[in-house]
Structures are given as C-alpha cells and as structure tokens.
C-alpha positions in Angstrom: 4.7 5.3 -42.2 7.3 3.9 -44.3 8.4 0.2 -44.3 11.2 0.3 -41.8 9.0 1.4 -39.1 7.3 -1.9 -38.9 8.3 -4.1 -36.4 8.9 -7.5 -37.7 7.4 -10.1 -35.7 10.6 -12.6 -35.3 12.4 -10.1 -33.8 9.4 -9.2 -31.5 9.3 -13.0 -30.0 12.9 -12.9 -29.7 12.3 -10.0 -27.4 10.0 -11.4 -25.7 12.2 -14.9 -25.4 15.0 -13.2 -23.9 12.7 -11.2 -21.3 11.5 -14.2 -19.7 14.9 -15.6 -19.7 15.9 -13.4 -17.5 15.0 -12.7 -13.9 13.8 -10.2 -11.9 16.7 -8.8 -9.7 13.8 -8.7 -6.8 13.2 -12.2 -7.5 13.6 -14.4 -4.8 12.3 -17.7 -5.0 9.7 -19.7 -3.3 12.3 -21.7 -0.8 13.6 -17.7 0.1 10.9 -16.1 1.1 10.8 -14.4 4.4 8.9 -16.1 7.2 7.0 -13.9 9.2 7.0 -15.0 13.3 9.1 -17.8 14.4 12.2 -18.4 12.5 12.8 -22.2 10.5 15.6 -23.8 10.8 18.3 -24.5 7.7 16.3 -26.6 4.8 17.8 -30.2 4.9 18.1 -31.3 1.7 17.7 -35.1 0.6 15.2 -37.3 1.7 14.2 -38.5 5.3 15.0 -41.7 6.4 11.9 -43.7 7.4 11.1 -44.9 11.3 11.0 -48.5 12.2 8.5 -49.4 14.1 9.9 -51.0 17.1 7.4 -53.9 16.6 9.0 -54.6 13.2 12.3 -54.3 14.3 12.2 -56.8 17.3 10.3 -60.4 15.9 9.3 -61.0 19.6 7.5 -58.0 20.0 4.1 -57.9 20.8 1.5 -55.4 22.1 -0.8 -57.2 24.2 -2.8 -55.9 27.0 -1.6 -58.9 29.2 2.2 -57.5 29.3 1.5 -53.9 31.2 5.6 -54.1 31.5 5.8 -53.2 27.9 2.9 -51.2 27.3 4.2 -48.7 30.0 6.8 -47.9 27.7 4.1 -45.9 25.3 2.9 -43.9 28.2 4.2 -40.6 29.5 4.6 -40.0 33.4 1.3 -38.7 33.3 -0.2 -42.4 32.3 -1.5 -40.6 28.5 -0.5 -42.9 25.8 2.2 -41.2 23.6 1.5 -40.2 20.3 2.9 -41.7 17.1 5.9 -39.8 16.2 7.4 -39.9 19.8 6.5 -43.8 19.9 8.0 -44.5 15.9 4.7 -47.0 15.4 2.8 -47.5 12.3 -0.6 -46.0 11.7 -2.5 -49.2 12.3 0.3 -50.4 15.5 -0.4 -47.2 17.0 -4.2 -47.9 17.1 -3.3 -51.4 18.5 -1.8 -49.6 21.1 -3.9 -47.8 22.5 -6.5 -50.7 22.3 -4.6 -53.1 24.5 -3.8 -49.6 27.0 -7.2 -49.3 27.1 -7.9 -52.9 28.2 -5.2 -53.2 30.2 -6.1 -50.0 32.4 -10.1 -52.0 32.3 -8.6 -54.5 33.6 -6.6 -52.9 36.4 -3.3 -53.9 34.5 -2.5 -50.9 34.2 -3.1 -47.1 35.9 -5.8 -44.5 34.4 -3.4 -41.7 36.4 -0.9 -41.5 38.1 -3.0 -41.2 41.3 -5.0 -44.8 40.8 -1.1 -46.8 41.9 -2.5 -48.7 45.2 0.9 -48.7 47.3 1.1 -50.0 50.9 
C-alpha cells in the first residue's frame, strides 16, 4: 500500500459530520407521522389557555349541599354529576362537588334519578 491510500482521519470525521447533517429524504418527523384509524385534527400550536373555575371566578359562589338550585347545574339530565372538564372545576372543587351532591340527594335535596321527582 503506498501512503496515499490511507485515509486520513480529519477528513473521515468530516464525512461523517456532514452525513448526519443531512437528512433522510424519507424522513419525516415525529409530529408527521401517519395516524393509523381516526384522523386528528390540525396541531394548534401555542399554549392552552387555562379554565377558571366558576367558583373562583364568582366570590359569592359556593358549593353547598343546602343550595340544590346551584348544584343542579353540575348534573346532566340524567341526575350523574358531570365530570371535570365539562364542569371547568379544580381537582379538589370537583371532589367538593360531588360531596355536597351526594348529601344533598341523602337528604332528599336533590334526585338520585330522574324517576325519584315526587310531582302531584
């Protein structure tokens, strides 16, 4: 072998530099990849804007099982208590909740279904 058949070893790395560099043309991305089954919408980009709980937002607000007026507003037509992201509570509001539903509906403030309404 003579001497100019070596490969020097800067121009090796350099190789190698520019290889990774560049992309496959196949290449598409992890945000690109197909979905198999149902289809996602466009990819919003930004960050989300947080809920306020309604008991934050209102200072007279209060969840108590003695107001069955206002706790009907956290129950579907079905008398289930709604669940967190349809309601826009906090974690620890949204256990509150369905405390004071629960006592309400002991105390027959409030319906277990929609069957239990006494009407004459």
């Amino acid at each position: 072998m003579s001497r100019n058949e070596f490969i020097d070893d800067d121009d090796f790395e350099d190789d190698l530099d520019d290889d990774l560099d560049e992309e496959p043309s196949d290449f598409r991305g992890r945000d690109s990849r197909q979905s198999k089954g149902r289809q996602r919408g466009p990819r919003r980009f930004g960050r989300r804007r947080g809920k306020i709980s309604p008991a934050y937002a209102d200072k007279n607000f209060r969840l108590t099982y003695k107001d069955p007026d206002t706790l009907r507003r956290f129950l579907t037509e079905h008398g289930k208590i709604r669940p967190r992201r349809q309601t826009g509570l906090y974690a620890k509001d949204q256990r509150r909740l369905a405390r004071e539903v629960k006592r309400a509906r002991h105390l027959a403030l409030l319906p277990f279904t929609p069957g239990h309404t006494h009407t004459h």
